[in-house]
Every structure is written in structure tokens, then in C-alpha cells.
N, C-alpha and C positions, 0 to 999 in steps of 0.2 A: 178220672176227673182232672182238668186241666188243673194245674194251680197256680198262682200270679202272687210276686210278691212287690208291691207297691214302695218307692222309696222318697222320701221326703231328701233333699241335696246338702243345704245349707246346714251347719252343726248336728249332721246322722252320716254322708259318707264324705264332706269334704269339711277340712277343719277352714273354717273361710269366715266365720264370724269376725273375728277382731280385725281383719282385714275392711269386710263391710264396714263396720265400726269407724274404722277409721278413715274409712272412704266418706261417712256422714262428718266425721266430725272434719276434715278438710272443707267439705263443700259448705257448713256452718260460718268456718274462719273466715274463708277468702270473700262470702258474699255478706254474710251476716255481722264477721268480725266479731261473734263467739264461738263458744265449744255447746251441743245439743246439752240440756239438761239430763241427768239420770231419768225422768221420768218422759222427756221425749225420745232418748232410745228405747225405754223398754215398750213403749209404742210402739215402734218401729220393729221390734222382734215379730214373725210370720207371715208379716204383711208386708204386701207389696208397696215398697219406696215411695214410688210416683203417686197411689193413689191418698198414700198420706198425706205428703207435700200437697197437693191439691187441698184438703183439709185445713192445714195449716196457716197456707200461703196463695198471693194470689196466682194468677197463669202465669205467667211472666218470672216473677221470682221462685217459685216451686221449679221452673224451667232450668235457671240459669245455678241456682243448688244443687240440683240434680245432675246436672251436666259435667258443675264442675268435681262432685265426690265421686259421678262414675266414672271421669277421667282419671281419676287418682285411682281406684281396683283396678282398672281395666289394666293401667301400664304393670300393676303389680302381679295381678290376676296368676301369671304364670308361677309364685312364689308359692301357693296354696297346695298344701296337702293333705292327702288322703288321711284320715286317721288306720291307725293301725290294724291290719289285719284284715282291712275292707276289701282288696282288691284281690287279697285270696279268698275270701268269702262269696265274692259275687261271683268268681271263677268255680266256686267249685258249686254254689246253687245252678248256674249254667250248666257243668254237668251233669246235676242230679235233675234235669227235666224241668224245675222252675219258668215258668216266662215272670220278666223283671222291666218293672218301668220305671219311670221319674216323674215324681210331682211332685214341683216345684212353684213359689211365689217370685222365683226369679225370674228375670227379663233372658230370652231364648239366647242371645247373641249369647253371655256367659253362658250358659246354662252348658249349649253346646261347643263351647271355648275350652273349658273345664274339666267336661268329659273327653274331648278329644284331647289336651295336652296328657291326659293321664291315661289315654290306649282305653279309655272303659265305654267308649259311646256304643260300640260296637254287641255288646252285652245285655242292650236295652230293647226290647219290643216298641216300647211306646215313650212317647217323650211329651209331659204338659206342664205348660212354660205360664207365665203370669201374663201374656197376651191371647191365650186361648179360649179361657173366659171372663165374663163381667164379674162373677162374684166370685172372689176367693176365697180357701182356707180360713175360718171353720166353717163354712159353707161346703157343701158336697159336689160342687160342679167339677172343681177338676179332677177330682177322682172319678166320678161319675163318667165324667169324658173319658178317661184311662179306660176305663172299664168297656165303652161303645171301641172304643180304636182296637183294644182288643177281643172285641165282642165276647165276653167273659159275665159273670153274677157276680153279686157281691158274696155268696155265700163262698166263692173260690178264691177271695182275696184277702192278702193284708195287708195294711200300709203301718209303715216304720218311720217314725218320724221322731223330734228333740224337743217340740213346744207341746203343749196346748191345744192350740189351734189344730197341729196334724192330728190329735185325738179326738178332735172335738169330730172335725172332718169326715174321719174314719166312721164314728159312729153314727154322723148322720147320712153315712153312707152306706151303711148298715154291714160294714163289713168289721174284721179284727185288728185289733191294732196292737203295738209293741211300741213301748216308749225307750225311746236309745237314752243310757245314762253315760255312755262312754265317752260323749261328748260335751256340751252346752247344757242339755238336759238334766234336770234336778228331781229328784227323785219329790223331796217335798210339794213341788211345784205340779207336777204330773198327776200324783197318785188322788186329788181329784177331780179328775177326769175317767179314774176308772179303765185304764187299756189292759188290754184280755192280757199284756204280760207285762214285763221290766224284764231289760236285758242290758247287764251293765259292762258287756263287751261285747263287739263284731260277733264271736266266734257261739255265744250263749243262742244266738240264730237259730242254728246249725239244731241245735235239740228239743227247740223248741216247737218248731216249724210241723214237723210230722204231727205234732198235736194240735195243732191249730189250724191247721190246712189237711187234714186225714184225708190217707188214698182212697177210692173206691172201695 
């Protein structure tokens, strides 16, 4: 049986939160001339930027916030690291026969900016970006999509993700999911949602996998 392991990008293989953070809380200052409230970042946690600001704000100023906080990741963008242990993990699920993709609520240009500065784009089967479909995470489309590009089931998949939303996701996608605590991810926060594990390092992966993805 094939097996596919699905990854979520932002706060699961790249440490890039507090960088987005501060790319919101720039483009807040310079247009808005404040700092986002605590409870409109944690809005802003799994969901795609632009379609919040549209929420928020009208065309015009959701535009020009948007433009100016993803000017401010973008020159940074190259400072963002991998958390630990990731980039031998995906190297050595590559070896062991794995196909691995990326779902993401992020905009493609980073997405594959990101991968390519850190040598791992190469690693990935399939790549679905927050312009691929209309509804995102915790909606099932872009896993669902992952799943058509690699024409795979959901009974061969699992998606690995740090919020909520990517458990929600998974399971209306009807496949398994692992909530990554190594990162952003809170274990209080997570555990109701129910994901078939917790893994509170990269490498906890590695032993988990055979049991949740079982060979033929």
C-alpha cells in the first residue's frame, strides 16, 4: 500500500510564526497606527491572511495591510528555520518509501520560497498552497485536493499539522492525524479535537507511522 504523509508548514516544519506575527503586527502600525489585538491574532492562527482582512476591512485597506506586513516576512523570510530534527526526518521518511506533501493556508510564492531556501522542496510529491482552493482548513478541500494530485485514499494518509484547524481538517477528510507539540502546538489546545496521536518531537514520527499508516 502506498502511504502519504501530509504536512501542515507553518508552526509543524518551519519555526515562521512569530515572524508572520510580526509581519501582521507591522502592516497593523504603518496603516492602521496600532498593534492587532490578542484576539485578532488568534483569528488569524490557520487561516488564510487575505481572507480574513477581507472580513475585517474593506477591499482597499485589507489591500494595502496586507501588502505592507507581507513586505516586511517576505525581506525576512530567508531568517526562518526549520525546527529541529525536521529535515533529517523528512530525509529519512524519503528513504523509507513515504510519498510527502504540503498543506498549507499559505500563499504559494512563500510557501515555495521556504522550501527551496532550506534544499527540502525537492522531498515533496505534491504541494497545496492557499490559492488552490476556495475553502480552507478546517474544511477538507485541500487535503482532499492533495490526495486527487496524488491520486491516493484517505485511508493511506496522514496529515501532521500544530492548530486545530489541521485536525479538524484531517478528520473531515477522513483520514489520521498527529498533532505536532514541538512547536506552536499545545497540547491543551489540541486534545479536543481528538488526533489519532501527539507527538512532541519530529523524531516521535518515526514510531509512530507504522502504526497508523500499516503495510499490506
Amino acid at each position: 500500500m502506498i502511504k502519504v504523509v501530509l504536512w501542515d508548514l507553518d508552526g509543524t516544519l518551519l519555526d515562521s510564526e512569530f515572524l508572520a506575527k510580526e509581519g501582521t503586527r507591522f502592516g497593523f502600525q504603518q496603516i492602521l497606527g496600532r498593534d492587532p489585538t490578542e484576539e485578532e491574532f488568534s483569528q488569524l492562527v490557520g487561516r488564510p491572511v487575505p481572507v480574513v482582512y477581507k472580513e475585517w476591512f474593506d477591499e482597499d485597506l485589507a489591500r494595502q495591510i496586507l501588502e505592507c506586513g507581507t513586505s516586511y516576512y517576505h525581506e525576512r523570510a530567508d531568517q526562518i528555520p526549520c525546527y529541529s530534527e525536521i529535515p533529517e526526518l523528512l530525509i529519512e521518511l524519503k528513504r523509507r518509501g513515504y510519498r510527502m506533501g504540503i498543506v498549507s493556508s499559505k500563499r504559494r510564492i512563500h510557501v515555495m520560497n521556504e522550501l527551496q531556501s532550506k534544499g527540502l522542496d525537492a522531498l515533496f510529491d505534491a504541494i497545496v498552497t492557499q490559492e488552490d482552493t476556495i475553502r480552507h482548513k478546517p474544511f477538507p478541500d485541500p487535503l482532499e485536493l492533495a490526495m486527487r494530485q496524488l491520486n491516493v485514499s484517505h485511508d493511506c494518509c496522514v496529515y501532521i499539522g500544530d492548530q486545530p484547524s489541521d485536525i479538524r481538517a484531517a478528520d473531515a477528510a477522513r483520514m489520521k492525524s498527529v498533532a505536532a507539540l514541538w512547536g506552536d502546538g499545545e497540547a491543551g489546545v489540541l486534545e479536543s479535537t481528538f488526533p489519532s496521536k501527539f507527538a512532541h518531537s519530529p523524531i516521535d514520527i518515526l514510531e509512530f507511522l507504522p502504526y497508523i499508516l500499516p503495510g499490506d
